[in-house]
C-alpha positions in Angstrom: 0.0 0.0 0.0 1.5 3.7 -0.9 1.2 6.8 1.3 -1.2 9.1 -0.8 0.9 12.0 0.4 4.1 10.6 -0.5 3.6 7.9 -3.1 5.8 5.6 -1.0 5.2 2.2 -0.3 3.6 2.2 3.5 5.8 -0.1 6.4 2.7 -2.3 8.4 2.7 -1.9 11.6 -0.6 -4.5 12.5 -3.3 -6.4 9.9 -4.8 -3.5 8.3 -3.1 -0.6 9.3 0.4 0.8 7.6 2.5 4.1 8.3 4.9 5.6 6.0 7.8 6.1 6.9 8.6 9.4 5.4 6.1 11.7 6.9 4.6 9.2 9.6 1.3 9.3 8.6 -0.6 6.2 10.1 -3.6 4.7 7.3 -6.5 2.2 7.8 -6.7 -0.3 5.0 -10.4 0.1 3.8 -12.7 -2.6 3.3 -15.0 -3.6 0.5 -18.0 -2.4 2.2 -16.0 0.7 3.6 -14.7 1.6 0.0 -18.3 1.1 -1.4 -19.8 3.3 1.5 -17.8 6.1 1.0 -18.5 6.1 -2.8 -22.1 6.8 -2.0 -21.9 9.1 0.5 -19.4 11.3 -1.5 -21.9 11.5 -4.7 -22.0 15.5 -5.7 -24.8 17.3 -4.7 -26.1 15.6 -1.7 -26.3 16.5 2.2 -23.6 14.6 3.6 -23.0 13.8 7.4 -20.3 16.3 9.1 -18.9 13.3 10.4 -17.8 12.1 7.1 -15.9 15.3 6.2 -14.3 15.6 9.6 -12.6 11.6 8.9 -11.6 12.9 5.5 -10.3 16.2 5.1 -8.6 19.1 7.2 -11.2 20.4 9.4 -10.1 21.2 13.2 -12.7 19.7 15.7 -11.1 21.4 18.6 -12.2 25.3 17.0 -15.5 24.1 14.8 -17.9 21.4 14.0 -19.5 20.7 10.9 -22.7 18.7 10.9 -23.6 18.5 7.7 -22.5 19.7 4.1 -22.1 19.5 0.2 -19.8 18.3 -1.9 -19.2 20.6 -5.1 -16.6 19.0 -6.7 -14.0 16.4 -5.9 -10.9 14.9 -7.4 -7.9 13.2 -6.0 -6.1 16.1 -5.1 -9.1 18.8 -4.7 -12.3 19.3 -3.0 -15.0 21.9 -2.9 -18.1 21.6 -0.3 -20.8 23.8 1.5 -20.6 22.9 5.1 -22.8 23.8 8.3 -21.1 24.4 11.0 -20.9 25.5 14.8 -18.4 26.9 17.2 -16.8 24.1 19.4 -17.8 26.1 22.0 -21.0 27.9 21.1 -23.1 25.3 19.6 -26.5 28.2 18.9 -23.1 29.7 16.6 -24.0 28.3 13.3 -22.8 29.5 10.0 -22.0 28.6 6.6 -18.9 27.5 5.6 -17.2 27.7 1.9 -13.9 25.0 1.7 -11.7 24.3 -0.1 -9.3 21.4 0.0 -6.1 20.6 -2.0 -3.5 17.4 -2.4 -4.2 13.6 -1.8 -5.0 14.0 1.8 -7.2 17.4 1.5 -5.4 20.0 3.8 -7.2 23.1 4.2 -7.0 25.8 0.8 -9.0 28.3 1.9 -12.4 29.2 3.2 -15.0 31.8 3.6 -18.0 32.2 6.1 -21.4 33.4 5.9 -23.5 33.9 9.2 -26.0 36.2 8.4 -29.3 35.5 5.7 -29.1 38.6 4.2 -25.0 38.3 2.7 -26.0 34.6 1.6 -29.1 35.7 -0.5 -26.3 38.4 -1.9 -23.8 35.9 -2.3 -27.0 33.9 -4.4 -27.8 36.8 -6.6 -23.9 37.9 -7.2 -23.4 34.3 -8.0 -25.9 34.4 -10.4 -25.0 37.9 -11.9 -21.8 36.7 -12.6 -22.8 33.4 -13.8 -25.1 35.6 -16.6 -22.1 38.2 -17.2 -19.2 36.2 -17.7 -18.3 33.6 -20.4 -16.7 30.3 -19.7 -13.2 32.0 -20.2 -14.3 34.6 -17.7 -14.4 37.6 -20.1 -16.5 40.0 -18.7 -20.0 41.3 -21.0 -21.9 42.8 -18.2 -21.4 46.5 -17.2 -19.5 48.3 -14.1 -21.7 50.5 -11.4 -24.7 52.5 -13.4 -25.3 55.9 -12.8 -29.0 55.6 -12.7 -30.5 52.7 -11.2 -32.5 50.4 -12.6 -35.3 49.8 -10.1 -37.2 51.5 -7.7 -35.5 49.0 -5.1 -32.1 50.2 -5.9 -33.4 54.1 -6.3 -34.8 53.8 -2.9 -31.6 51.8 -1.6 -29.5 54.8 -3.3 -31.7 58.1 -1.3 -31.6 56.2 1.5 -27.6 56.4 1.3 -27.3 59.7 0.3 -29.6 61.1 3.2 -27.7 59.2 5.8 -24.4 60.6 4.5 -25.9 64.0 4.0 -26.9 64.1 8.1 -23.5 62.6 9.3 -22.0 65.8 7.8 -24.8 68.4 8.4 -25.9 67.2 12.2 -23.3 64.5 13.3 -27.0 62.2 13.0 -26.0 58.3 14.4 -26.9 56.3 11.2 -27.6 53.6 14.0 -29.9 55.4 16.3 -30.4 59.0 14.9 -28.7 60.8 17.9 -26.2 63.6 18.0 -22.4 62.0 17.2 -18.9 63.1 18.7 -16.3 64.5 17.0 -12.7 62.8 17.5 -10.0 63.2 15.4 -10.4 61.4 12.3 -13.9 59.8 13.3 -17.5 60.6 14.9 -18.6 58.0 17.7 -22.1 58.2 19.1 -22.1 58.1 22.9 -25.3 56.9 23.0 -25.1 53.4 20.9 -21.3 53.4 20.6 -21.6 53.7 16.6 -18.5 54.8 15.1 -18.7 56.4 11.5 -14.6 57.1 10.2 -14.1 60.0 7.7 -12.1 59.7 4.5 -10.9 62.8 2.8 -12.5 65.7 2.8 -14.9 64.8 5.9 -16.2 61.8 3.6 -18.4 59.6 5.8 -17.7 55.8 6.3 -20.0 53.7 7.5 -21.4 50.1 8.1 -23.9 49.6 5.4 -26.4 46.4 5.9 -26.3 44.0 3.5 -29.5 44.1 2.9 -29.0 48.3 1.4 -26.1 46.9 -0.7 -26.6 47.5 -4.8 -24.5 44.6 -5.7 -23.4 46.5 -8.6 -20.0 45.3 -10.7 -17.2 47.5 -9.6 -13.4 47.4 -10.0 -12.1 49.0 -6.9 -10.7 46.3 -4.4 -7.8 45.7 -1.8 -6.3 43.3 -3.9 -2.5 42.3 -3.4 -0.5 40.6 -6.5 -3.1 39.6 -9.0 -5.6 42.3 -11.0 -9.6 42.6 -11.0 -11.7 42.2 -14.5 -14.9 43.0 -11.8 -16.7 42.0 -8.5 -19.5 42.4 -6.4 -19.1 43.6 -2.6 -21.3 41.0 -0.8 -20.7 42.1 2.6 -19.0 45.6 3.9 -18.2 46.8 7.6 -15.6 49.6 8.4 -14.0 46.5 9.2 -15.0 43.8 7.2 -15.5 43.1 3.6 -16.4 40.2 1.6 -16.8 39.9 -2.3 -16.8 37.7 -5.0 -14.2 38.9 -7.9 -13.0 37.7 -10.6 -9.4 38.5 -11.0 -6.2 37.7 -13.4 -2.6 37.5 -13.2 -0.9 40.2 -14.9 1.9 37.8 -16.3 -1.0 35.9 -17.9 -3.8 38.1 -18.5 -5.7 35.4 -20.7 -6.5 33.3 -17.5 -9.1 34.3 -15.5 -11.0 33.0 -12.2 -13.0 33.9 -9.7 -12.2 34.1 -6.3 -14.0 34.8 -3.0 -12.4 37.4 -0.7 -12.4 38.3 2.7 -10.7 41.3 3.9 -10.3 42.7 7.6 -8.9 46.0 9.2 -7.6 46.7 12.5 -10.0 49.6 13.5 -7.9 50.9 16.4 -5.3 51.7 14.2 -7.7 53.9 12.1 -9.0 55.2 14.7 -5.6 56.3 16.3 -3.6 57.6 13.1 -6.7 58.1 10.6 -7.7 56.2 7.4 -5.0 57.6 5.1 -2.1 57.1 7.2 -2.5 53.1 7.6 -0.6 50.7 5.6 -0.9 51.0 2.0 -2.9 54.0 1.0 -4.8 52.3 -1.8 -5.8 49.5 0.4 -6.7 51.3 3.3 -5.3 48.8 6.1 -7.2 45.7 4.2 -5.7 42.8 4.8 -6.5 39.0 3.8 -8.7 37.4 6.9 -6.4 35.0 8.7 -7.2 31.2 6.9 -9.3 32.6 4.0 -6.6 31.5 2.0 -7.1 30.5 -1.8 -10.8 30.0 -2.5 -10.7 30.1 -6.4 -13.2 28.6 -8.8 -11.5 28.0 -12.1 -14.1 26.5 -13.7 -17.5 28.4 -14.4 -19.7 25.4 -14.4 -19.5 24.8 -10.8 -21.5 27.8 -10.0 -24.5 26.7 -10.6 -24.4 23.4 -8.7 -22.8 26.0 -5.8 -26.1 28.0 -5.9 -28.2 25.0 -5.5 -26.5 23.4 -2.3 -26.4 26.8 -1.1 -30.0 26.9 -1.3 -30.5 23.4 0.2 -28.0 24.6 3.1 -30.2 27.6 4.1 -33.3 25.5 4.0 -31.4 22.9 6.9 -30.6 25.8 8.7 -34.3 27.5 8.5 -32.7 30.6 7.2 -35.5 32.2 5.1 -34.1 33.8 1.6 -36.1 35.7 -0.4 -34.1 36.3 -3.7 -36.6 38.1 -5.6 
């Protein structure tokens, strides 16, 4: 028997079980019935038990627990799934969970993690707005932000904005709980409900924005470190958290294109302390990659649309109600 990681033949230590002796890792020699079970329950597309994934690929017990998930794809050396999970420690803590998995014995790629209804139903309809505006090679057709919008949904979304911004500037107004803001240095805080709103040049508000009011719009402008956006959609944004889906290219290789899934993070004491344009980078704005995100890349464009169905079979085992009209 050969270590899958190594390609080594394995030493036996009792009847059935073998280690390598290169990297140590100890295997169970399957049975018939074992090899045949685990054929079934790794079929594409159907709610397996967290159990399963927890025996076969990199997922830490002792931080989360999956109980129950999708497979996307699967090959030898790669695997893509939809889990549930919960918080090892808080088990009312449960979320959705985007991995990815990569060589023979599935170490972690990269992840991303949605815990509120409203960013999955925008995580459905980008899905599904990139699915319509992109071609198998990932060349974009659709269009970047419009000036006017479309619907009265968005045109409402859009006032709604504006007027918040407009009585940040003009009152100091809380966009949380309408009352009178302080002025700090290079940010308002509300002493009433402790919401903070940081200004960008020129007194320009920034503020939390529910994902609910977002306009999932194409746009170009990301944090993005070595490789170059074609377009994304902002899924999720925080003055300290930001999720998107983007598809991106190298610029050694601008013919190949993919999509990724990002999820940026920023320190908010430190732009609270020295201001938004003094942190890090100036064009990124003290973004940085969330710890473990890591690669989570679809190459291929046909696995979006089996993603948007198990993403809707997810949400209805988690009761999560999503409207996506």
């Amino acid at each position: 028997m050969k270590c899958p990681a190594c390609n080594i033949e394995m030493k036996t230590l009792v009847e059935g079980i073998f280690q390598c002796p290169q990297c140590k890792k100890i295997t169970k020699e399957k049975t018939e019935k074992e090899e045949e079970l685990e054929k079934k329950s790794t079929l594409e597309g159907e709610i397996i038990n967290g159990d399963w994934f927890h025996k076969h690929v990199s997922l830490n017990s002792a931080y989360e627990v999956c109980e129950k998930g999708v497979i996307i794809s699967k090959t030898d050396t790669r695997m893509f799934a939809v889990l549930i999970c919960h918080s090892a420690y808080l088990k009312d803590e449960r979320y959705i969970r985007l991995s990815w998995w990569k060589k023979s014995f599935y170490q972690h790629a990269g992840m991303i993690k949605i815990y509120e209804p409203d960013v999955l139903i925008n995580l459905i309809k980008s899905l599904k707005s990139i699915d319509q505006d992109f071609d198998e090679f990932w060349t974009f057709k659709g269009k970047f932000r419009e000036k006017k919008s479309n619907n009265e949904e968005d045109s409402i979304k859009e006032k709604n904005l504006d007027l918040i911004k407009y009585r940040i500037i003009e009152n100091r107004t809380c966009p949380n709980c309408q009352k009178k803001m302080k002025k700090e240095k290079s940010h308002y805080e509300c002493p009433h409900c402790g919401e903070i709103v940081i200004l960008e040049g020129y007194n320009q508000p920034i503020f939390n924005i529910p994902p609910s009011e977002l306009k999932l719009n194409f746009q170009g402008n990301f944090p993005i470190n070595f490789y170059l956006p074609v377009s994304g959609i902002t899924i999720k944004w925080l003055m300290g958290e930001w999720k998107a889906l983007v598809v991106i290219y190298s610029k050694d290789n601008p013919n190949k294109k993919w999509l990724r899934f990002y999820w940026w993070t920023r320190d908010l004491k430190s732009v609270l302390k020295y201001g938004i344009t003094e942190i890090g980078d100036g064009s990124k704005l003290g973004w940085k990659a969330q710890k473990g995100s890591g690669n989570s890349n679809i190459y291929n464009k046909k696995f979006i649309r089996p993603l948007i169905e198990s993403l809707k079979k997810i949400a209805k085992e988690l009761d999560w109600n999503i409207n996506l009209n």
